[in-house]
C-alpha positions in Angstrom: 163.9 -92.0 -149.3 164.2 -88.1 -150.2 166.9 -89.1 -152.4 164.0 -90.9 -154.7 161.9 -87.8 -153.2 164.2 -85.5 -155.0 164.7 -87.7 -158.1 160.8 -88.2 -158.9 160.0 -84.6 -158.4 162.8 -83.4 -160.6 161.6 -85.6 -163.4 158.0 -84.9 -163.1 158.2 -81.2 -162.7 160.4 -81.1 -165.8 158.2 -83.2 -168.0 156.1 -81.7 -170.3 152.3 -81.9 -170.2 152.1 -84.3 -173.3 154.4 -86.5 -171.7 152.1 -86.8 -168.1 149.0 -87.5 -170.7 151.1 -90.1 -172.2 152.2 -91.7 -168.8 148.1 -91.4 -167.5 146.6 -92.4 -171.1 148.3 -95.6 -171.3 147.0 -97.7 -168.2 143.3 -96.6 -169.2 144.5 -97.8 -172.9 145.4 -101.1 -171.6 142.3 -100.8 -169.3 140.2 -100.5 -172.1 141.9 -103.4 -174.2 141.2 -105.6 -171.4 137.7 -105.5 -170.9 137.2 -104.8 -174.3 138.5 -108.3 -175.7 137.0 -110.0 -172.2 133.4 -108.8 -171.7 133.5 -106.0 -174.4 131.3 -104.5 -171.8 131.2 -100.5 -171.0 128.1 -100.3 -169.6 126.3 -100.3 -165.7 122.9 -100.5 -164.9 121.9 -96.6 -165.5 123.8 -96.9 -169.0 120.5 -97.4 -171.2 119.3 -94.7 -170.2 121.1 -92.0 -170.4 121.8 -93.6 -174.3 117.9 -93.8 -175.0 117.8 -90.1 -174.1 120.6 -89.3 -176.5 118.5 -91.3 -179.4 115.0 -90.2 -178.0 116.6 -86.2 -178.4 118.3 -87.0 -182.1 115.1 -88.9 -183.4 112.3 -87.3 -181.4 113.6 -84.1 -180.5 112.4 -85.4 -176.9 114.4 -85.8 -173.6 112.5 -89.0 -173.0 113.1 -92.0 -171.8 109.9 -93.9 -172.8 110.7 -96.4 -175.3 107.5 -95.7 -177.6 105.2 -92.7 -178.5 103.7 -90.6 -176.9 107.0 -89.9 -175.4 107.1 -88.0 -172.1 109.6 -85.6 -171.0 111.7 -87.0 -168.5 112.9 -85.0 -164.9 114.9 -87.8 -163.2 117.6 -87.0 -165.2 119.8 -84.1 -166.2 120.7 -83.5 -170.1 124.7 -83.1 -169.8 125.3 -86.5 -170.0 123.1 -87.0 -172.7 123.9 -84.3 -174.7 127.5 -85.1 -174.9 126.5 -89.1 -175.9 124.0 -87.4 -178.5 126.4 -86.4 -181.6 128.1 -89.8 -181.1 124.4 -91.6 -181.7 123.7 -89.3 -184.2 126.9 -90.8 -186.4 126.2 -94.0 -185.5 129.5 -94.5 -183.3 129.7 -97.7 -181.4 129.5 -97.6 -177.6 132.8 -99.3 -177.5 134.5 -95.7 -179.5 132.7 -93.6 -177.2 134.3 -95.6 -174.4 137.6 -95.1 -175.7 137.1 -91.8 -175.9 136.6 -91.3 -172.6 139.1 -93.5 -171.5 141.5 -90.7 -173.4 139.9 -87.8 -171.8 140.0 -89.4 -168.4 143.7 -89.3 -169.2 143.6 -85.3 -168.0 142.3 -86.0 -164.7 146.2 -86.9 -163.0 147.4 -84.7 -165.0 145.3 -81.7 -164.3 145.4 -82.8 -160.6 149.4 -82.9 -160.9 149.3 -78.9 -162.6 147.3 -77.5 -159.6 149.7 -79.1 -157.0 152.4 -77.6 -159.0 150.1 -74.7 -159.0 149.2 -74.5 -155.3 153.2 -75.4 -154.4 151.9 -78.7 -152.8 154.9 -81.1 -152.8 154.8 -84.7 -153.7 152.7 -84.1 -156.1 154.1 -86.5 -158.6 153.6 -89.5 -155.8 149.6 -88.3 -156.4 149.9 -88.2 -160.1 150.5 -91.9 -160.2 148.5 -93.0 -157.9 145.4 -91.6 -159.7 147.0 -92.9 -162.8 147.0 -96.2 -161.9 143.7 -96.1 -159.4 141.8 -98.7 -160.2 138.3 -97.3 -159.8 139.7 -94.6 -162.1 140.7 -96.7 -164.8 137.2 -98.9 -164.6 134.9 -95.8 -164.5 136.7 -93.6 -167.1 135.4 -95.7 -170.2 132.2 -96.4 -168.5 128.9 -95.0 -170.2 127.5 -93.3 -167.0 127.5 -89.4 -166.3 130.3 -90.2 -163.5 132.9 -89.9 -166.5 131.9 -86.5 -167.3 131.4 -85.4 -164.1 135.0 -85.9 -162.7 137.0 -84.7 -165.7 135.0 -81.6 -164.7 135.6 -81.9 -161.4 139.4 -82.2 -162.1 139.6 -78.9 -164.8 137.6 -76.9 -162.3 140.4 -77.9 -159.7 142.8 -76.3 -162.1 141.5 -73.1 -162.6 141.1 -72.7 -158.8 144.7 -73.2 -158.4 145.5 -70.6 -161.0 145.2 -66.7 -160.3 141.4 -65.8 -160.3 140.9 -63.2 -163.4 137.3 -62.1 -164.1 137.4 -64.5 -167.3 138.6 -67.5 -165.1 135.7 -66.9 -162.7 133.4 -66.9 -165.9 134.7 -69.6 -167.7 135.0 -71.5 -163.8 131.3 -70.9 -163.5 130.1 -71.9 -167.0 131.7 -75.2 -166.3 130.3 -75.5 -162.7 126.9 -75.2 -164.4 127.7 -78.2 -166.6 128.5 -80.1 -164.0 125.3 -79.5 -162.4 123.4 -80.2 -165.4 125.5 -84.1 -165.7 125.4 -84.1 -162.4 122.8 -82.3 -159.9 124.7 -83.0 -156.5 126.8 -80.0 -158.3 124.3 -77.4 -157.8 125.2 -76.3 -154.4 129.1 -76.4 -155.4 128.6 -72.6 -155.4 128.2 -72.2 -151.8 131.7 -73.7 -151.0 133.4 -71.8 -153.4 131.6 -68.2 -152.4 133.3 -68.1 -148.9 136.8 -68.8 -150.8 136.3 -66.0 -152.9 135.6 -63.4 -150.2 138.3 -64.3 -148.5 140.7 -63.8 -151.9 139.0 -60.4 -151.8 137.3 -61.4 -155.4 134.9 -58.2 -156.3 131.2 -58.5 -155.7 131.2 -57.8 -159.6 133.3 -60.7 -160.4 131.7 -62.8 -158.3 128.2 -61.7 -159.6 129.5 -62.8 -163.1 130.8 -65.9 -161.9 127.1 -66.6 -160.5 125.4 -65.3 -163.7 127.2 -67.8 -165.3 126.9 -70.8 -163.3 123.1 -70.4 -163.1 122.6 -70.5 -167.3 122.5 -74.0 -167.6 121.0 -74.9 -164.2 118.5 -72.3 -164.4 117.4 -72.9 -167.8 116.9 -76.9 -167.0 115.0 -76.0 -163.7 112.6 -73.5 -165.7 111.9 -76.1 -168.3 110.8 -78.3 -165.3 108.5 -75.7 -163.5 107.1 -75.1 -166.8 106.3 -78.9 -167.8 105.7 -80.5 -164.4 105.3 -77.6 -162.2 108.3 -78.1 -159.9 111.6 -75.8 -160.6 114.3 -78.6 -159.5 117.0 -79.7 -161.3 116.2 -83.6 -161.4 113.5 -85.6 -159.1 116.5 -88.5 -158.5 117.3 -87.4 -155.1 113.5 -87.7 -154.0 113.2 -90.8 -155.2 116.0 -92.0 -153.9 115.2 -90.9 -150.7 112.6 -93.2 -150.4 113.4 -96.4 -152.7 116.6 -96.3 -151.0 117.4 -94.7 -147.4 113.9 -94.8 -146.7 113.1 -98.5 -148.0 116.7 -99.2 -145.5 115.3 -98.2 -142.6 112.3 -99.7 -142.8 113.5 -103.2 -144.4 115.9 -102.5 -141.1 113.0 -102.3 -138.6 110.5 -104.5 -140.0 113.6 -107.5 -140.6 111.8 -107.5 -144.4 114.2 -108.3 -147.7 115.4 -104.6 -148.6 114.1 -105.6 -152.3 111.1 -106.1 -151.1 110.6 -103.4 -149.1 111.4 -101.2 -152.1 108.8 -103.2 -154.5 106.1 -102.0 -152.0 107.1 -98.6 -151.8 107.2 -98.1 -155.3 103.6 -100.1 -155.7 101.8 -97.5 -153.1 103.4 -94.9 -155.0 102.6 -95.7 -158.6 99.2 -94.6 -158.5 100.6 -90.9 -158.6 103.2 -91.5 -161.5 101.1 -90.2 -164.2 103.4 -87.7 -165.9 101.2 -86.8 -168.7 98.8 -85.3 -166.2 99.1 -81.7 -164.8 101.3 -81.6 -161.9 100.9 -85.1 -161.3 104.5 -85.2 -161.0 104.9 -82.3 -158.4 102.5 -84.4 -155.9 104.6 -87.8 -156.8 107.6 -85.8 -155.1 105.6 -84.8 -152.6 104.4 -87.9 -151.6 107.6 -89.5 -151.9 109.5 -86.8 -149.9 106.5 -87.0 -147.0 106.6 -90.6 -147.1 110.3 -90.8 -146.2 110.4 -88.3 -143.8 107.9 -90.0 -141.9 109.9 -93.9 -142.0 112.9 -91.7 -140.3 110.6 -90.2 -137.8 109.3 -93.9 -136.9 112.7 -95.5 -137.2 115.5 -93.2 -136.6 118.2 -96.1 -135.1 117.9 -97.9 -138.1 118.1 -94.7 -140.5 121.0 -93.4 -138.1 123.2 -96.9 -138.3 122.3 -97.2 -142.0 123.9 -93.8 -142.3 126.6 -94.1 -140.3 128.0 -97.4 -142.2 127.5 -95.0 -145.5 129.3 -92.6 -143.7 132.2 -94.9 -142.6 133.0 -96.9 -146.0 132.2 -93.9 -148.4 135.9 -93.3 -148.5 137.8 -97.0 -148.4 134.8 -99.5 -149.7 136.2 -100.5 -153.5 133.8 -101.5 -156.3 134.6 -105.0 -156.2 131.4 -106.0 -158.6 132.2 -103.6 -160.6 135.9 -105.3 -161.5 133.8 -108.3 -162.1 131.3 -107.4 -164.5 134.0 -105.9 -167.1 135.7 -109.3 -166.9 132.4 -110.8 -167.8 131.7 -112.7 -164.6 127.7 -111.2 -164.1 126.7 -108.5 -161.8 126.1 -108.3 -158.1 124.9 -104.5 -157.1 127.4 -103.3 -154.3 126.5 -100.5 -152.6 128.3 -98.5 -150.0 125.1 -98.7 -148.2 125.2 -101.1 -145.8 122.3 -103.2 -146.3 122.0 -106.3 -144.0 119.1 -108.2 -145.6 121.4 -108.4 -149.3 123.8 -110.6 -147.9 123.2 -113.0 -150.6 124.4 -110.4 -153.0 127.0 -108.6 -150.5 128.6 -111.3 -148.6 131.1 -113.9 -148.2 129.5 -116.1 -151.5 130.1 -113.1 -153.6 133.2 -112.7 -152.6 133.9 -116.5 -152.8 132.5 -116.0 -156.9 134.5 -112.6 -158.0 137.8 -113.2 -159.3 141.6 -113.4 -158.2 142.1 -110.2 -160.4 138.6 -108.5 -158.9 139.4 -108.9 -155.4 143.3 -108.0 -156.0 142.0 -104.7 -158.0 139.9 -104.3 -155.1 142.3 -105.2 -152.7 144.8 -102.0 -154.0 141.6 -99.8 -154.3 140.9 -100.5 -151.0 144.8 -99.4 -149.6 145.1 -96.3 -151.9 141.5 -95.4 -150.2 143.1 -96.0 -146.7 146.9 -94.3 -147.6 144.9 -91.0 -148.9 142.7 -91.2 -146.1 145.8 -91.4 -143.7 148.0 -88.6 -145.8 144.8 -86.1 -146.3 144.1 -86.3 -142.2 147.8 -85.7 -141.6 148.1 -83.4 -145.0 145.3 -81.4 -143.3 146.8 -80.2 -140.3 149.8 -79.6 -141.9 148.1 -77.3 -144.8 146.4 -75.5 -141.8 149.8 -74.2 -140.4 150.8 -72.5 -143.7 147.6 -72.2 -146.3 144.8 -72.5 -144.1 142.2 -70.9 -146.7 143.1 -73.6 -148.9 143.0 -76.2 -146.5 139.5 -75.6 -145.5 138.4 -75.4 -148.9 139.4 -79.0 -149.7 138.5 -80.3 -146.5 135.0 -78.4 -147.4 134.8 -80.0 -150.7 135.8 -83.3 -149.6 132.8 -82.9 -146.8 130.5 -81.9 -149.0 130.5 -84.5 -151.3 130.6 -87.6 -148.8 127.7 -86.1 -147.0 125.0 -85.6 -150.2 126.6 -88.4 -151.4 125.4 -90.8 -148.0 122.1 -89.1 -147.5 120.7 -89.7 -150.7 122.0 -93.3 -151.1 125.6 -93.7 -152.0 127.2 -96.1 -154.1 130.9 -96.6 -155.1 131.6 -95.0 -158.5 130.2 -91.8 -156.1 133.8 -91.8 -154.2 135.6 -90.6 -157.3 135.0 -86.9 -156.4 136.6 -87.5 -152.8 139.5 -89.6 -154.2 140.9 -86.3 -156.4 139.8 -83.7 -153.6 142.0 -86.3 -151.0 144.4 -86.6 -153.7 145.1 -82.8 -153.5 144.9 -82.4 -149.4 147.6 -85.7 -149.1 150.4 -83.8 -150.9 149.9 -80.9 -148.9 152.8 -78.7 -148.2 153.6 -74.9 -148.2 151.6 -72.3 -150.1 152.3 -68.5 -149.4 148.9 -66.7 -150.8 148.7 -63.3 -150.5 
């Protein structure tokens, strides 16, 4: 076994970085092949909308997602997504170009992952690198039109640059791109408050730290002033309020009151629809209000059900694979599968659905599901290890990792949301020696 130890790190480490693309690009090429001559399907349920704001921005100079004049500005979602889809739309690329596309770019991730092991001196990083280039839920979400592609091939060059010595322009560029991810993603916005710690503790300057903040905050802080300005609320996105309720809160109570979680959900959203009017002055700030106050109070009235609802999110955030997922890009319909656990969905979540997928669904799932558990296993075990001989570095991963799966749970979680933890666990399983000064 460290014979083949020895062998696969001497070829990796020697390869060059055009030959690791090469080795990650051509499972997601095949990937794409597949479900482009089976369902020819790159889209999920949010999919449409993040397009129609690319079209509504190119034709209407609106970020919009009304399908019709008078079109008003939309703050349930952020414009980095839709501002890299919006040049494509403008040429009149197909979807299924753009797909490829990303399939390509998601081709960095194990390679960028594999560079700051190398970086980092984590061993066994090659083991890693194939493992996230042959990950199934990887290889499904990369071509994927949803904001979770962008997101992680951030994720992955920020990951990079914190492996690499920490100049003043790193730290810039490091927070430029921190702020992108923010605006594609908002659960990015606190990302900042991890990495401050780290950088006090590498004795970064309060100057270059300034700058690093100064430049995260651009992007953010620009979308959040354009949302005080036209609604009257300076937040990045209203998604995690709504969620909130429509989904943790309509849990509980579906929970406590033994009511179809859909329908729970339809009645929430019916008593709250009397406040959507978004053309109307701060009509939106009392929507969020409302829907913040009104799930707040369905935990205070039902915390067991809010705290075992939680707690299932919490256990299968890591291992739970996106079975449905496999089977709508063969075609086979679509069954939501969340991570939440919720009991009255059986029809959708249970042993019938199962029973329908597919032999090649269940088996992608199936490996998913045992690369979950093996980096589960080796980051616990890499942890501990890490602590003995880079212990900065080991709590900043293990931070990361935490902080992800716990935003992730509390504002409903689903599975294309693991992908941050499955390159954070990636980095803390080939854990090793790291001398930093």
């Amino acid at each position: 076994m460290t014979k083949l130890l020895d062998i696969g790190h001497n070829y990796f480490s020697r390869s060059s970085s055009i030959t690791l693309f090469l080795i990650a690009f051509t499972p997601r090429f095949i990937w794409w092949l597949l479900v482009f001559f089976t369902s020819g399907d790159f889209k999920l349920y949010d999919s449409d909308q993040f397009i129609l704001l690319a079209d509504n921005l190119f034709a209407e100079g609106e970020f919009s997602r009304s399908t019709s004049s008078p079109f008003f500005p939309d703050i349930a979602r952020t414009p980095g997504y839709p501002l890299f889809l919006l040049p494509f739309r403008a040429l009149g690329i197909p979807i299924y170009v753009v797909s490829l596309l990303q399939a390509t770019l998601g081709a960095f991730i194990p390679v960028w992952i594999y560079r700051a092991t190398q970086h980092w001196q984590l061993p066994n990083g090659w083991i890693i690198f194939l493992l996230l280039c042959f990950s199934p839920s990887l290889l499904l979400f990369s071509p994927i039109i949803l904001s979770d592609s962008l997101f992680i091939l951030l994720l992955a060059f920020c990951l990079l640059q914190l492996s690499k010595e920490l100049t003043t322009k790193r730290l810039i560029a490091l927070g430029l791109v921190l702020g992108i991810m923010a605006v594609t993603r908002p659960i990015a916005q606190f990302l900042p408050l991890i990495l401050l710690p780290y950088f006090w503790k590498l004795s970064i300057t309060k100057g270059q730290i300034g700058l690093f903040m100064v430049a995260f905050t651009l992007l953010p802080g620009s979308w959040m002033a354009r949302n005080y300005y036209q609604f009257g609320t300076p937040r990045l996105s209203s998604m995690s309020t709504n969620n909130l309720l429509f989904y943790n809160g309509a849990a509980a109570l579906a929970s406590a009151e033994s009511k179809p979680f859909t329908e729970v959900q339809h009645k929430l959203a019916n008593e709250a629809k009397s406040l959507q009017d978004w053309d109307k002055e701060y009509a939106t700030r009392r929507y969020l209000h409302y829907c913040r106050e009104r799930a707040l109070g369905i935990f205070k009235n039902h915390p067991k059900e809010l705290a075992v609802n939680t707690a299932k999110s919490l256990a299968f955030y890591h291992i739970k694979p996106p079975r449905s997922y496999f089977d709508k890009a063969f075609g086979l319909g679509y069954t939501y599968d969340p991570i939440l656990g919720y009991s009255e969905q059986k029809e959708q979540t249970g042993f019938t659905t199962l029973v329908n997928s597919s032999f090649t669904s269940l088996a992608l799932g199936g490996i998913q599901f045992a690369m979950n558990l093996f980096l589960l296993i080796a980051g616990a075990l890499g942890f501990f290890r890490l602590r003995r001989n880079a212990p900065l570095l080991a709590w900043l991963i293990l931070a990361l990792v935490c902080y992800f799966w716990f935003l992730s749970v509390f504002t409903m979680t689903d599975a294309r949301f693991q992908l941050p933890g499955l390159l954070l666990l990636s980095l803390i399983a080939s854990s090793g020696e790291r001398r930093m000064a």
